[in-house]
C-alpha positions as a Markdown table, in Angstrom:
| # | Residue | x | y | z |
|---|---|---|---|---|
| 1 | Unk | -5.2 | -14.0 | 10.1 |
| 2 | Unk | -3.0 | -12.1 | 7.6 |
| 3 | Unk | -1.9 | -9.4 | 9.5 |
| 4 | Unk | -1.7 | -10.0 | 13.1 |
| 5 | Unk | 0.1 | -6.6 | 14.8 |
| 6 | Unk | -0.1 | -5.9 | 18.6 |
| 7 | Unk | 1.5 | -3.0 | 19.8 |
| 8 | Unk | 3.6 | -1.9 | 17.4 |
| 9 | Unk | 6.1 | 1.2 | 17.4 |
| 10 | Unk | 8.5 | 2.7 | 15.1 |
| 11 | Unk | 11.6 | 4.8 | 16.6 |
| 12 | Unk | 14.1 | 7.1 | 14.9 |
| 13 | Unk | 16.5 | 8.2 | 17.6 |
| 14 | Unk | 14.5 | 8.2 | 19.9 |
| 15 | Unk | 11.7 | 9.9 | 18.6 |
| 16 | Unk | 8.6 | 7.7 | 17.3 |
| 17 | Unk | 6.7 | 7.6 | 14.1 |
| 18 | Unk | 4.6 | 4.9 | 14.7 |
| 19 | Unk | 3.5 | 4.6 | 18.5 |
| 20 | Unk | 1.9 | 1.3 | 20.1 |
| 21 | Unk | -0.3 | 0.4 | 17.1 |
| 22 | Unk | -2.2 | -2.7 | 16.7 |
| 23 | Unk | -4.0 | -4.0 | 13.5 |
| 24 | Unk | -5.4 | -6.8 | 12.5 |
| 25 | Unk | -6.2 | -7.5 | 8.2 |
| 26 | Unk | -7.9 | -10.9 | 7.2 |
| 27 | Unk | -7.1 | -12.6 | 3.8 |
| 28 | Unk | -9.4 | -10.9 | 1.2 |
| 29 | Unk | -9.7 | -8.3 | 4.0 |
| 30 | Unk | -9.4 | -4.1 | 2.4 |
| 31 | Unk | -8.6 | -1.7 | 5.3 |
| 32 | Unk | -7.3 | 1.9 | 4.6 |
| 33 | Unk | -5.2 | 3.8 | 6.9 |
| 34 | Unk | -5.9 | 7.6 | 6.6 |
| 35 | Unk | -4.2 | 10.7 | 7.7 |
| 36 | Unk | -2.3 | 13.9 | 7.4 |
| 37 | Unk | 1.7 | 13.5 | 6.3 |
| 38 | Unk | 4.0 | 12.9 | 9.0 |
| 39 | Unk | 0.9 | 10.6 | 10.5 |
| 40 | Unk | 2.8 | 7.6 | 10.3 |
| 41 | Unk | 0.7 | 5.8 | 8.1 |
| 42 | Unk | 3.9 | 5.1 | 5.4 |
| 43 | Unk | 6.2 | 4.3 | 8.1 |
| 44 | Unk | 3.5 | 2.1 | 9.1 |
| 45 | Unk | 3.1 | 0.2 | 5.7 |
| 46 | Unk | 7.1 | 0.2 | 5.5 |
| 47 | Unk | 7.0 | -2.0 | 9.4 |
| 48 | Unk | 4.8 | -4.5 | 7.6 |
| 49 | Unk | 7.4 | -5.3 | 4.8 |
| 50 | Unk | 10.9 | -5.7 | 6.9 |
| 51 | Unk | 11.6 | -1.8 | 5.1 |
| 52 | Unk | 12.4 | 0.2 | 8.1 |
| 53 | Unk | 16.0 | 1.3 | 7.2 |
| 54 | Unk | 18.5 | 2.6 | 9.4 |
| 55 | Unk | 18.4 | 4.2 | 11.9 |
| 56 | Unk | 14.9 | 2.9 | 12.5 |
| 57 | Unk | 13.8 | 1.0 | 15.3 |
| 58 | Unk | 11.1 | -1.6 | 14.8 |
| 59 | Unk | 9.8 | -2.7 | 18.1 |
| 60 | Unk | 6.3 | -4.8 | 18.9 |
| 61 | Unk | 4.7 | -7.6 | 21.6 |
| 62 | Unk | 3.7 | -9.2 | 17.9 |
| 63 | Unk | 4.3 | -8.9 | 14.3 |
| 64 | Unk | 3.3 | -12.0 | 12.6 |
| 65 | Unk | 2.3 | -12.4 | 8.8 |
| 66 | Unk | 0.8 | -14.8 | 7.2 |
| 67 | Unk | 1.3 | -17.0 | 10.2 |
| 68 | Unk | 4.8 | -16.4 | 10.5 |
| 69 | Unk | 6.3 | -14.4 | 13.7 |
| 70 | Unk | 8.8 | -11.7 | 11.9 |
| 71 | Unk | 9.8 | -9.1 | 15.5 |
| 72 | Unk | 13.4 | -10.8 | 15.2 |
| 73 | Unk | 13.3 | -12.4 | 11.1 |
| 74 | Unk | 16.4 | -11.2 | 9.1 |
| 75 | Unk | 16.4 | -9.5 | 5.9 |
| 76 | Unk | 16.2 | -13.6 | 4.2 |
| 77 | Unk | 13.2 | -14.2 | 5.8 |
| 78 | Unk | 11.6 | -10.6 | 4.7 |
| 79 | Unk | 12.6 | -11.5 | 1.4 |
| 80 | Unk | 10.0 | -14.6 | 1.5 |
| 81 | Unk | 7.3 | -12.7 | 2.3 |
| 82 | Unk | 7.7 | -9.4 | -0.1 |
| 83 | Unk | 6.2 | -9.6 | -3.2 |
| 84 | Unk | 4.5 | -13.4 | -2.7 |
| 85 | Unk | 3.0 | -12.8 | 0.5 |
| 86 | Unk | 2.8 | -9.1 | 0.4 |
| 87 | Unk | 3.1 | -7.0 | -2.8 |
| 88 | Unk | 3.9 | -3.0 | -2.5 |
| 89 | Unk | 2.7 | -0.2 | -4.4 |
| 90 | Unk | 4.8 | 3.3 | -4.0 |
| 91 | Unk | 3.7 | 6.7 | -4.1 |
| 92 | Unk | 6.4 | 7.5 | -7.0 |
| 93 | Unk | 7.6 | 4.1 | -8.0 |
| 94 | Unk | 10.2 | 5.3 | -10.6 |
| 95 | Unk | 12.5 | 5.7 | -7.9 |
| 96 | Unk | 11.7 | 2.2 | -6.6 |
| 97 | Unk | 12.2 | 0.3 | -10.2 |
| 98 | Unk | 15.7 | -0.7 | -11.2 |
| 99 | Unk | 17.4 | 2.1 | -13.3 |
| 100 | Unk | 19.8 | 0.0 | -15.4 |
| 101 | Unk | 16.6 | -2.9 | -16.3 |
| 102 | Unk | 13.5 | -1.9 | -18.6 |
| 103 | Unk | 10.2 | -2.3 | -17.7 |
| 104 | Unk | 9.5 | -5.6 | -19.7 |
| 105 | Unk | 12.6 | -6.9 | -17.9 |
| 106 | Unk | 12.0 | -6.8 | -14.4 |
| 107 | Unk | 8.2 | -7.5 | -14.5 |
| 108 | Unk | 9.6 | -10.9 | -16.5 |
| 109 | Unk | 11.5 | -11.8 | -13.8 |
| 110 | Unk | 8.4 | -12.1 | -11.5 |
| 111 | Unk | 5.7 | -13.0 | -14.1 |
| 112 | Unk | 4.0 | -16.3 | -15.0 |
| 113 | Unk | 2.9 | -14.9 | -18.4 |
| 114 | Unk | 3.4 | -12.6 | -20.8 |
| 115 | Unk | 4.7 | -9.3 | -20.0 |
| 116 | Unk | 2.5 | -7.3 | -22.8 |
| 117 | Unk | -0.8 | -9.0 | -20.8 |
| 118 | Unk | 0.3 | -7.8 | -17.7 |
| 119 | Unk | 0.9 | -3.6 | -19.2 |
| 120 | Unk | -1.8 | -4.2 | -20.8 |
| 121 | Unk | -3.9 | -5.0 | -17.4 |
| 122 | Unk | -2.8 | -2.0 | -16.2 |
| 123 | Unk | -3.8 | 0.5 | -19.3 |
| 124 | Unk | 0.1 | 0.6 | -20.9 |
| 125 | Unk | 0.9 | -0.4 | -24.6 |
| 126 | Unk | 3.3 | -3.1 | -24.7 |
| 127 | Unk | 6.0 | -0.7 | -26.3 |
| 128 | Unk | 6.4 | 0.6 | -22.7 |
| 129 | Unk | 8.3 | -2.9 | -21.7 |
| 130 | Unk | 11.5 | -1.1 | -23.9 |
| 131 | Unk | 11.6 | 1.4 | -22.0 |
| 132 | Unk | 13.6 | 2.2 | -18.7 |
| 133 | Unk | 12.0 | 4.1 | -15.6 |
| 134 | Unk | 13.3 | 7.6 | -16.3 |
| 135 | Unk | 11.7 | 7.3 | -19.7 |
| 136 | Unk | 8.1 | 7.4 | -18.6 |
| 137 | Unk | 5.8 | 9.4 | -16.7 |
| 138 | Unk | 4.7 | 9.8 | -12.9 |
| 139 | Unk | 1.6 | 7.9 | -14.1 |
| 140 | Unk | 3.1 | 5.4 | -16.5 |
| 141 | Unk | 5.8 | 4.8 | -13.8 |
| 142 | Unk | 3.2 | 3.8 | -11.2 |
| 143 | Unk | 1.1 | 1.6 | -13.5 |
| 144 | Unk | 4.2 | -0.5 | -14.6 |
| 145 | Unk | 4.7 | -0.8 | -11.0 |
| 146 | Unk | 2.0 | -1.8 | -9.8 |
| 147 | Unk | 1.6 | -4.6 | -13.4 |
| 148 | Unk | 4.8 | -6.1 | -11.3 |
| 149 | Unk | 3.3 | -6.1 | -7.7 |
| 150 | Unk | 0.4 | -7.8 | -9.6 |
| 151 | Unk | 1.9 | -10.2 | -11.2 |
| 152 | Unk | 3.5 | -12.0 | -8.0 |
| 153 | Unk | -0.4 | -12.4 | -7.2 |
| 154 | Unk | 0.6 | -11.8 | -3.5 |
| 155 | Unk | -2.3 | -12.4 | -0.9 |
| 156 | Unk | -2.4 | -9.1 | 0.1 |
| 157 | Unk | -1.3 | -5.4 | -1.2 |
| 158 | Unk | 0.0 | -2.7 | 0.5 |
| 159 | Unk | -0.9 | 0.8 | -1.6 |
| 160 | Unk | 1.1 | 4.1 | -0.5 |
| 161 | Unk | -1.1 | 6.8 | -2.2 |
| 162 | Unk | -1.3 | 4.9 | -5.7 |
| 163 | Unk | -3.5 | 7.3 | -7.3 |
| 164 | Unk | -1.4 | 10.4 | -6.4 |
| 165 | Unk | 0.2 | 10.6 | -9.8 |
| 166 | Unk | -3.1 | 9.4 | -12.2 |
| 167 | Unk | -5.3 | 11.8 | -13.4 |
| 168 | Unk | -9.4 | 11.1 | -12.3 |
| 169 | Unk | -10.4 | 8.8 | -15.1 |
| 170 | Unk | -7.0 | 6.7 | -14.7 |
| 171 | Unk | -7.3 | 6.8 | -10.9 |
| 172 | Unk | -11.1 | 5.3 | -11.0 |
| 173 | Unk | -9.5 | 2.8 | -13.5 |
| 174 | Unk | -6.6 | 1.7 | -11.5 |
| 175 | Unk | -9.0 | 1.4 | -8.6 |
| 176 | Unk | -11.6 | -0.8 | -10.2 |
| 177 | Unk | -8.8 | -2.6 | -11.5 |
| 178 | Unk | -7.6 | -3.7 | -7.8 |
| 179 | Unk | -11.1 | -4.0 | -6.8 |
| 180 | Unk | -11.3 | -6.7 | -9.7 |
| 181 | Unk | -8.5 | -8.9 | -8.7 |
| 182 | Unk | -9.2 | -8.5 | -5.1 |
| 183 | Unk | -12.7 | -10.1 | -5.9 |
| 184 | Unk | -11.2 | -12.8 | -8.5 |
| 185 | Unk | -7.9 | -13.9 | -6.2 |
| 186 | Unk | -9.3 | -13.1 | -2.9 |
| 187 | Unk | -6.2 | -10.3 | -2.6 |
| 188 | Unk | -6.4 | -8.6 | 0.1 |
| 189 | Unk | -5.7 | -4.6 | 0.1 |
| 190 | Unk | -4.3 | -1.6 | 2.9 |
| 191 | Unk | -4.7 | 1.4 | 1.5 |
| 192 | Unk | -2.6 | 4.2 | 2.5 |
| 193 | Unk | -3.9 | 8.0 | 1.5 |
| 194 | Unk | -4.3 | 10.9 | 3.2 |
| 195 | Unk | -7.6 | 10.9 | 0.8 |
| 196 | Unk | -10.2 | 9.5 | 3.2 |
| 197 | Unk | -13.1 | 10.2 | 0.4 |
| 198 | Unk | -10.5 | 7.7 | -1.6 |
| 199 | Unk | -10.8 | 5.9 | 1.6 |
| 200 | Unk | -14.5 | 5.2 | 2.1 |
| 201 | Unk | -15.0 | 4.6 | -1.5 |
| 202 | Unk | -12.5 | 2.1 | -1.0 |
| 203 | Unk | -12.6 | 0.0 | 2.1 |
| 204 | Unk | -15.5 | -1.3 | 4.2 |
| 205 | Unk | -12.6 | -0.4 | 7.1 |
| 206 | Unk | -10.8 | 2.7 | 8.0 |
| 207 | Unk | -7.9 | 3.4 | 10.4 |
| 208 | Unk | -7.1 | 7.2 | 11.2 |
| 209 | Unk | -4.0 | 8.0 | 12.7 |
| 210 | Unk | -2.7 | 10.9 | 13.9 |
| 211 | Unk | 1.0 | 11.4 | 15.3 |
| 212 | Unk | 1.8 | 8.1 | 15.3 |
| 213 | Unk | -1.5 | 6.6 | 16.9 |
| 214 | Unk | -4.6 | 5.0 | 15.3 |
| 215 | Unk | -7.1 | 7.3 | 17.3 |
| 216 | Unk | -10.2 | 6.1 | 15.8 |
| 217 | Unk | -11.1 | 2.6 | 13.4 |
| 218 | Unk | -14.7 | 2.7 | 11.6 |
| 219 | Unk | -16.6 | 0.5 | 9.6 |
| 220 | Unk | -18.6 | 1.7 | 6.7 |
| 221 | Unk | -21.4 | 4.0 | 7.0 |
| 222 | Unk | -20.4 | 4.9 | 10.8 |
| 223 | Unk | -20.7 | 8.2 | 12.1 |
| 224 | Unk | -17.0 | 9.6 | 12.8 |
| 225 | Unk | -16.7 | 10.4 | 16.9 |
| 226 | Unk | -13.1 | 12.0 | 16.6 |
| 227 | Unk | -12.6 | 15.7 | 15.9 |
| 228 | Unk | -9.6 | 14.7 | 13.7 |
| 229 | Unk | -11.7 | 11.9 | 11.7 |
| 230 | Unk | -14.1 | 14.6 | 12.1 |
| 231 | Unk | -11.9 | 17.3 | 10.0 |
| 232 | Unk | -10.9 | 14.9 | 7.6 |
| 233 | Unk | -14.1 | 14.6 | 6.5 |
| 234 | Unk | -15.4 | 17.9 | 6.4 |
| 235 | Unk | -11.9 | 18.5 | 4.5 |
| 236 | Unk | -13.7 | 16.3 | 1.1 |
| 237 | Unk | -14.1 | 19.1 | -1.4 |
| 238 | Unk | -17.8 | 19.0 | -1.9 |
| 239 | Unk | -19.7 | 20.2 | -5.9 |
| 240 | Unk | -21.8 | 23.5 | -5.5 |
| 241 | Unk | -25.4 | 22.5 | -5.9 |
């Protein structure tokens, strides 16, 4: 098991954003957690990674990744399993990338082959590894990230809304890009969108949370039983026949 999560919450204050969730993400595994902002889902996704800053409280009966038990692990032992074990993928990553480094530079630092292969993976020319994050787009900015996050080849990867800032073609490409390397390295993906039509194109399994709480989990092709999964879903903007 991956992911191996029981009872989980996450507490500013006093007041929780994540409350009492379990989940549970096989290697090679894709699972999407779907709801409305202020769900929970990022905070969520943030838990998983040792990102919970100040004055965050991470509680749970287990947290263990890739084998390893992380409730009480220090920021050392977080930084073994970012990026190898599990690889992250921002909503906005510009703000994310460092500001003083270009592009070429920092996905260098984690490649094992040539920076230009790994832009050009992701749909940038290789003249964007000159350049520094302020200098590109919404949509350049999260392909460059997400050329890094790939090119640690972690076992799994944690997506915040990565299609949020591509326009329709480039988010279909981006996504049959991940779908690719999760089929060729066995990468497994969690999916984090408030865009459950995203969702079920996506992942054979779905988490909705609301407040906090995952209050429903369905497999593919299931019929939703919660009025909130329920909304969602009748929420997908549909063509006019």
């Amino acid at each position: 098991m991956l992911i191996d999560v029981q009872n989980l919450s996450v507490r500013f204050r006093g007041k929780s954003a994540v409350d009492g969730v379990s989940l549970q993400l096989s290697l090679g595994e894709r699972v999407a957690i779907v709801g409305e902002s202020g769900s929970g889902k990022s905070t969520l996704g943030r838990a998983l990674l040792g990102l919970v800053a100040h004055p965050g409280l991470v509680v749970s009966d287990r947290l263990s990744i890739d084998g390893s038990e992380m409730s009480r692990a220090g920021q050392s032992d977080w930084r073994k399993i970012r990026g190898r074990i599990i690889g992250l993928m921002l909503q906005d990553p510009r703000y994310s990338l460092h500001p003083t480094m270009t592009i070429g530079q920092q996905i260098g630092e984690v490649a094992d082959r040539a920076v230009g292969d790994c832009l050009a993976e992701v749909g940038l020319s290789p003249d964007i590894a000159r350049r520094y994050p302020h200098q590109m787009s919404g949509g350049q900015g999260q392909r460059a990230y997400l050329a890094m996050a790939l090119a640690q080849h972690p076992k799994l990867l944690i997506a915040d809304e990565p299609t949020s800032a591509l326009d329709p073609p480039m988010a279909a490409q981006m996504m049959a890009l991940l779908g690719e390397r999760m089929s060729a390295e066995r990468m497994g993906l969690l999916l984090i969108t408030h865009d459950i039509d995203l969702a079920m194109q996506t992942c054979p399994r779905l988490l909705v949370m609301q407040d906090g709480r995952i209050v429903e989990e369905l497999l593919q092709g299931q019929t939703p039983a919660h009025p909130f999964t329920q909304r969602l879903i009748q929420s997908i903007p549909r063509l006019p026949c």
